[in-house]
N, C-alpha and C positions, 0 to 999 in steps of 0.2 A: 339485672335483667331489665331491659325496656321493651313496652310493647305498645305500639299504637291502634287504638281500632275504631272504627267508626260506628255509632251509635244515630243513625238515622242523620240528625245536621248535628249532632255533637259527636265533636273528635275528643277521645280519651286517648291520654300519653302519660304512663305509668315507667315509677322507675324506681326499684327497690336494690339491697344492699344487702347483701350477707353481714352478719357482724364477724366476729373474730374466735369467735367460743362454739356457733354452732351454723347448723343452716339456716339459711330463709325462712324465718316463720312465719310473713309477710303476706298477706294476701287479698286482690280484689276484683270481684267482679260485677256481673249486671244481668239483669231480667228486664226487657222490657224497657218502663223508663224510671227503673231502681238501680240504685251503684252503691256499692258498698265498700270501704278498704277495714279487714280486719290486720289488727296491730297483735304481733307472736307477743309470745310472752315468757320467763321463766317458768320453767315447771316448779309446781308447789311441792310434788311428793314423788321427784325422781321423774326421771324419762326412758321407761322400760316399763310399763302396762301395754302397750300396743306394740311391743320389739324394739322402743328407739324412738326418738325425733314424735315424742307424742304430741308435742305442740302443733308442728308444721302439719303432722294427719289430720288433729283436730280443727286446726283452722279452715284446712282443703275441707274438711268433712263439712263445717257449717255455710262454709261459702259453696257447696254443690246443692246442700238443702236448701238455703236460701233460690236458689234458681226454681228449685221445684217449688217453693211454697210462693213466689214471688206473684200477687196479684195487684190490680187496681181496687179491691173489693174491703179486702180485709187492711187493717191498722198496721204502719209498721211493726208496732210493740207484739200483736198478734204474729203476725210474718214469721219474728226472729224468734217470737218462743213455742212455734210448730217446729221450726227447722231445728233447733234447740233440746226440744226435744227428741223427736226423731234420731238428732246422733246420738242424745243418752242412751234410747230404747236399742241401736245398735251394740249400745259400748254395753249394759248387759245381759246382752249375749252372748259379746265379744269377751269380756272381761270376769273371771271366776274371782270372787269376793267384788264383786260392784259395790253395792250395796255396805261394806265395811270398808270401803275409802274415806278418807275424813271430806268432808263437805265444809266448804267457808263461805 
């Protein structure tokens, strides 16, 4: 996938890869004059908590909160662990035994 998009006088040109085992976990965006690229990852304990491809949801999921929480105001480290949380507080609701998943 490539995407080009302009960012005020900065041009972003993005260009990611599916691997060979699964989809695109790949993903990055921007708020403002914040940019981020989140890097998928192997699942630790299966990929069926969310129906499948829980990596690739979860990446989308914190790259959306990341937009929402994205200010000039607050610390990056603050940013990513509202947005961070927020998808936890999704996942349980979303997710019956949350809370007895192993945590690393």
């Amino acid at each position: 996938m490539q995407i080009i998009s302009d960012i005020g006088d900065v041009m972003i040109k993005a260009y990611t890869q599916e691997g060979t085992n699964h989809v695109n976990q790949d993903v990055f965006g921007w708020q403002g004059n914040m940019v981020w690229v989140i890097d998928g990852a192997t699942p630790l304990f299966g990929d069926d908590f969310l129906g499948g491809n829980d990596v690739q949801k979860t990446v989308r999921k914190i790259s959306d909160a990341l937009k929402r929480y994205a200010n000039d105001e607050d610390s990056l480290a603050d940013i990513l662990f509202h947005a961070c949380k927020s998808v936890e507080k999704e996942y349980r609701k979303a997710i019956s035994g949350y809370d007895l998943i192993e945590k690393i």
